[in-house]
C-alpha positions in Angstrom: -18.5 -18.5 -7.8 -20.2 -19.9 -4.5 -23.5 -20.0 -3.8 -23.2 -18.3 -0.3 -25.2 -14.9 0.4 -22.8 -12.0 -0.1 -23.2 -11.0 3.7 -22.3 -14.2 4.6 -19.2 -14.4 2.3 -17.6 -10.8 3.7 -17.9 -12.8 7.3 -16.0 -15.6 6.1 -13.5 -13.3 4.4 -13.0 -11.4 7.4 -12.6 -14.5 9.4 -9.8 -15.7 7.0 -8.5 -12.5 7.3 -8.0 -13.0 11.6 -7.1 -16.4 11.0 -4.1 -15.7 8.8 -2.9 -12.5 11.2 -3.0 -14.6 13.9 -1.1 -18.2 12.4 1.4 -14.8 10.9 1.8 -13.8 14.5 2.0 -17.8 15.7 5.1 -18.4 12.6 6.7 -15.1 14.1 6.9 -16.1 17.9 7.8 -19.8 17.4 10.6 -18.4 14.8 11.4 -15.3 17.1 12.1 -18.1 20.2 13.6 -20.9 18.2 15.9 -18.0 17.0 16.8 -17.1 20.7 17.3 -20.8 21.9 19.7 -21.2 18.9 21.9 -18.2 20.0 21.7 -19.2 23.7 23.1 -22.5 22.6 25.6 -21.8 20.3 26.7 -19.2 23.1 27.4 -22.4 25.9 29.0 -24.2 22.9 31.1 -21.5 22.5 32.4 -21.4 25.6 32.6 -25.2 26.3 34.0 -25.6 22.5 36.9 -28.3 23.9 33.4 -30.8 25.1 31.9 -31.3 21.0 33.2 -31.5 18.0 33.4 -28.1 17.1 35.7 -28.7 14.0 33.4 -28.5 11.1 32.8 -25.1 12.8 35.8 -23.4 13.4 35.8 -20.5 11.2 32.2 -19.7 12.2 33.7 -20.0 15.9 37.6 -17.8 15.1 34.4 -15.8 13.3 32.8 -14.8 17.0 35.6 -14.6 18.9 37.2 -11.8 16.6 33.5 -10.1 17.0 33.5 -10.5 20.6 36.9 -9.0 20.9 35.7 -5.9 19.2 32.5 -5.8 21.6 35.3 -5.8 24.3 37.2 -3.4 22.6 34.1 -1.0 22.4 32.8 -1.3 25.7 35.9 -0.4 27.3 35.9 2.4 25.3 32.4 3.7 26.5 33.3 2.9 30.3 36.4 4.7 29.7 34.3 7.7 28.0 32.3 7.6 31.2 34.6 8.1 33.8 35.8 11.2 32.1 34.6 14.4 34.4 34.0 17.6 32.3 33.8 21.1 34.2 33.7 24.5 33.3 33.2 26.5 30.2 35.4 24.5 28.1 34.2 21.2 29.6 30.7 22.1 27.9 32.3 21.8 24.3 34.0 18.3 25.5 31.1 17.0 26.9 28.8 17.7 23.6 32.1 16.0 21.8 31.8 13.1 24.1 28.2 12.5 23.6 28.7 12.4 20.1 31.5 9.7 20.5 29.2 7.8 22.7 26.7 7.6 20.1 28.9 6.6 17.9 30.8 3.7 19.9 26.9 2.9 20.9 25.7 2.5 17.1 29.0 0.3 15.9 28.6 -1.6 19.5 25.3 -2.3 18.0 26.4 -3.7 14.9 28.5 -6.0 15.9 25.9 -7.5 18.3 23.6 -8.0 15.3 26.4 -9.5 13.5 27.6 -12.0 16.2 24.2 -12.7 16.6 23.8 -13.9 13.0 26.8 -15.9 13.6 26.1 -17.5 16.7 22.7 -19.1 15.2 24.1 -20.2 12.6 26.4 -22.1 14.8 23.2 -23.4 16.4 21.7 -24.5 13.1 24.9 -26.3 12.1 25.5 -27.9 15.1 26.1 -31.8 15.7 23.0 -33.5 16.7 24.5 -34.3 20.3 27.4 -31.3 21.9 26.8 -30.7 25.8 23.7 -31.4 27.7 22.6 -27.7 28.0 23.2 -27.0 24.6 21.4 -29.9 23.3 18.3 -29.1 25.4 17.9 -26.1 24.2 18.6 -27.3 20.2 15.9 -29.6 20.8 13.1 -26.8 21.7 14.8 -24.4 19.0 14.2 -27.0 16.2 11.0 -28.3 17.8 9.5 -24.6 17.2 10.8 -24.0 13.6 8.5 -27.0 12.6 6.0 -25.1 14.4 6.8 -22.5 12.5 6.4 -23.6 9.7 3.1 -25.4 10.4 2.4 -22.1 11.1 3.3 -20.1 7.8 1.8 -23.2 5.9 -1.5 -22.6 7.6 -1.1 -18.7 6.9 -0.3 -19.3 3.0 -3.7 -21.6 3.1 -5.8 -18.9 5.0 -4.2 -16.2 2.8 -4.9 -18.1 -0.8 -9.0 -18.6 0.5 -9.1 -14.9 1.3 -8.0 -13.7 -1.8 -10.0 -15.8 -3.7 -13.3 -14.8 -1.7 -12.1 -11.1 -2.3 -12.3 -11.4 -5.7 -15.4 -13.0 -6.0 -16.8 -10.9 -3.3 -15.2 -7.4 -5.8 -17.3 -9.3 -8.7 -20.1 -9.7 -7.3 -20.4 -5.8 -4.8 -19.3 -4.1 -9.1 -22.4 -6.3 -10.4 -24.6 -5.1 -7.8 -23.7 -1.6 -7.7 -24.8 -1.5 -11.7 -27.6 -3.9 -11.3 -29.1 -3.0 -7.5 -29.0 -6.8 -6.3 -26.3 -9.6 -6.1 -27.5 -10.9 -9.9 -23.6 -13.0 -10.0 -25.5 -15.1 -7.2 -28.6 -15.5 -8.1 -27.8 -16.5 -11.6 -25.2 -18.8 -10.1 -28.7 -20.0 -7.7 -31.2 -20.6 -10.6 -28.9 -23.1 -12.2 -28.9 -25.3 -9.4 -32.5 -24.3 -7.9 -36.1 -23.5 -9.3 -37.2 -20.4 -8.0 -39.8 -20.6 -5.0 -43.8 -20.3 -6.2 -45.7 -17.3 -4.9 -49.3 -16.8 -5.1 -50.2 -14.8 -8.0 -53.8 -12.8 -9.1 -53.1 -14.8 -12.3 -55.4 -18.4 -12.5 -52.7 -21.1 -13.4 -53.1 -23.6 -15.3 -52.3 -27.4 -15.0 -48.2 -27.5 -13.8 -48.1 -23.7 -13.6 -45.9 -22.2 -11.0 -45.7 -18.7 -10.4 -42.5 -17.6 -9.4 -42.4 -13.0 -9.6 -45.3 -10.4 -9.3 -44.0 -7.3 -9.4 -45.8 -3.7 -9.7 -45.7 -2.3 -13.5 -47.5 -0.1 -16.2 -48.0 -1.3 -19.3 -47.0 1.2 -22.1 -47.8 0.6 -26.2 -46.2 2.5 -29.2 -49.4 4.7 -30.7 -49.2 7.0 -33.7 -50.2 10.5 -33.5 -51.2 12.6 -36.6 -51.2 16.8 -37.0 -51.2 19.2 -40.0 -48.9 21.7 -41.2 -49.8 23.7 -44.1 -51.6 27.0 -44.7 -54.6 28.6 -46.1 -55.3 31.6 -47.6 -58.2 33.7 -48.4 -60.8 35.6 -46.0 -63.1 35.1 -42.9 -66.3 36.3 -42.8 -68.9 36.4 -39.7 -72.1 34.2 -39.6 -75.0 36.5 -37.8 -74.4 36.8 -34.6 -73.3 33.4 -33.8 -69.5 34.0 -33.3 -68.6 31.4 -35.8 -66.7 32.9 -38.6 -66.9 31.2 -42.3 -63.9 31.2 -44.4 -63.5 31.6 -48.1 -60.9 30.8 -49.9 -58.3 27.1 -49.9 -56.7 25.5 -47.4 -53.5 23.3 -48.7 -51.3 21.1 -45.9 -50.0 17.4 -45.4 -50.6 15.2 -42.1 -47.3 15.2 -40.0 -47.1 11.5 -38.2 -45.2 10.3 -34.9 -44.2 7.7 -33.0 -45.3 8.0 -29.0 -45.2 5.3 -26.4 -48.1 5.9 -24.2 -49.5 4.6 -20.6 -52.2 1.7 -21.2 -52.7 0.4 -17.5 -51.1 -0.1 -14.2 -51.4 -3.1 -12.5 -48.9 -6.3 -12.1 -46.9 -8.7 -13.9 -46.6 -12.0 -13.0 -44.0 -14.0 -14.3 -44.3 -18.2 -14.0 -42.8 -20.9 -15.4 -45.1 -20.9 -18.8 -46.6 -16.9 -19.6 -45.4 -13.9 -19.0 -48.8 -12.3 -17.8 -50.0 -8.8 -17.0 -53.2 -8.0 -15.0 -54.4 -4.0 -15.0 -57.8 -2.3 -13.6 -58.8 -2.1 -17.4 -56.5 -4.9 -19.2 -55.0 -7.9 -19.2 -52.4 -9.3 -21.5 -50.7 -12.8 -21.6 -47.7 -13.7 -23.5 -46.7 -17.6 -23.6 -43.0 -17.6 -22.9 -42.3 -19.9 -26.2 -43.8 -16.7 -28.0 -40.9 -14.6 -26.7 -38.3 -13.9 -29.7 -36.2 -11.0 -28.0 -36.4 -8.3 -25.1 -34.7 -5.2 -24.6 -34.1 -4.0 -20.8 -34.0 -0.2 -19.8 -33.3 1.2 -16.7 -36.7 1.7 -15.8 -38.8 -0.8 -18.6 -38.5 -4.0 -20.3 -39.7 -3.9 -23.8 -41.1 -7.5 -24.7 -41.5 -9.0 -28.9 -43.1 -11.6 -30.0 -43.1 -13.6 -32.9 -46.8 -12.7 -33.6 -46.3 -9.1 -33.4 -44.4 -6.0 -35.1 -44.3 -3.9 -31.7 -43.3 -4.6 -28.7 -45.3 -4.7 -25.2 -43.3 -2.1 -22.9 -43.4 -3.1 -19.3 -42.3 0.0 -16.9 -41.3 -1.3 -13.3 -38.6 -0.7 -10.6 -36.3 -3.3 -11.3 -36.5 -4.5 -14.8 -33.4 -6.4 -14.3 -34.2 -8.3 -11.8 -37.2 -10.0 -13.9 -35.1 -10.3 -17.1 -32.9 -12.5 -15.3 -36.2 -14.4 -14.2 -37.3 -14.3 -17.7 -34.2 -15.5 -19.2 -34.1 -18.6 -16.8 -37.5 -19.5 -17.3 -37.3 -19.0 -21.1 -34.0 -20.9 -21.1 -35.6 -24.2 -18.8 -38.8 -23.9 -21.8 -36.1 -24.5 -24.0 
């Protein structure tokens, strides 16, 4: 986990991300070139094989020649398929035969190139450190770019290991955001290094106070409601002319209870490094963060005990979150 802004940490990804396409593309070209210089090389060796000593390599060499004498062998069967002149009606049914031959004699053609070619590098890489001059000009760029090369992958594996490990942590943290609505993996990772900034608060603040949230909320309290079922029985009778009606007879019911959580005040609540403090238009209520013995967050409230009392303060605000992680650190530092 790093300590960099999340925005900031996709740019670096994306940057690792360029680098390791282009060192790819570097390793590909110096490897491509190298590959041609060794073929180019082995091909004058080849043909000056009575100037170096070519013995430790003669079977790769009897190896070319029999390719090369097919390749013969097939192009003189194409030129000969060329000069052939089809005409009329049945030269239409040749010439589609022909064309099919070519392709053929064109596909095995190609073949053996890619196998003499496999052959003749590895004549270059196996070669003697000194053959002809030509040769050994061109052995001496070849090898000079496979280090490059590989200075090149090395720097691609490095590029690519950083990348993946900023896209996990960058997965991580974009899941823990999604759920939470901010980048909470990095500020937790922030507060353990850093005490939040102070902000001015409407709260006075005592000696060594530092205020460090103030965020809107509404202060909500459990309350108990009361209604009766039952039923009465008996008759109503009229009282003059009043409209109030006097009954005789017994009423007999029980009081029904419940449990509500009703609106006290709106106003804010300021967290600092000591209280946990809320200021409304009609109340105010402080809690001292040592007085703090649990807290339940909701998705839209934060629902505060303490040790002093049975029910909870309920807190309803935005980003309940947000402060609970607040909270936590500053209950966690009291501690």
């Amino acid at each position: 986990m790093t300590l960099v802004p999340l925005a900031q940490l996709s740019g670096r990804r994306d940057e690792l991300q360029s680098a390791l396409a282009a060192d790819q593309a570097r390793a590909a070209g110096f490897l491509s070139d190298a590959s041609q210089k060794l073929r180019d090389a082995a091909a004058i060796l080849v043909a000056q094989r009575d100037k170096w000593q070519s013995a430790p390599l003669t079977e790769e060499l009897s190896a070319i020649d029999v390719i090369a004498s097919q390749i013969d062998d097939v192009d003189r069967s194409l030129k000969a398929l060329s000069s052939l002149r089809r005409r009329g009606f049945s030269g239409f049914f040749q010439r589609f035969s022909d064309r099919r031959q070519r392709e053929q004699l064109i596909s095995q053609r190609n073949r053996l190139a890619a196998d003499v070619a496999v052959h003749l590098e590895s004549v270059g890489e196996r070669a003697p450190s000194a053959t002809v001059p030509d040769a050994d000009a061109l052995l001496t760029t070849a090898r000079a770019e496979r280090r490059e090369a590989s200075a090149a992958a090395a720097e691609a594996e490095t590029a690519r290991t950083e990348r993946d490990r900023l896209e996990a942590e960058i997965r991580r943290r974009q899941d823990a955001q999604s759920k939470l609505g901010f980048d909470s993996l990095w500020l937790a990772a922030w507060l353990t290094q850093n005490d939040p900034p102070a902000i001015e608060t409407p709260v006075a603040l005592q000696r060594g106070e530092a205020g460090w949230l103030n965020v809107p909320a509404v202060l909500s309290r459990q309350t108990t409601r009361t209604r009766w079922a039952g039923g009465s029985q008996g008759v109503s009778i009229p009282v003059g002319h009043t409209g109030i009606r006097y009954r005789v007879g017994s009423f007999s019911g029980h009081p029904i209870q419940s449990t509500v959580i009703a609106d006290v005040d709106r106003g804010s609540l300021v967290l600092t490094n000591q209280r946990l403090v809320f200021v409304g238009q009609l109340r105010s209520v402080t809690i001292a963060l040592k007085h703090i013995v649990h807290v339940e967050a909701y998705t839209d409230a934060l629902a505060v005990f303490q040790d002093r009392r049975e029910t909870p303060d309920f807190f309803k605000m935005s980003a309940p979150q947000y402060l609970l992680l607040y909270l936590n650190f500053a209950i966690n530092r009291q501690h």
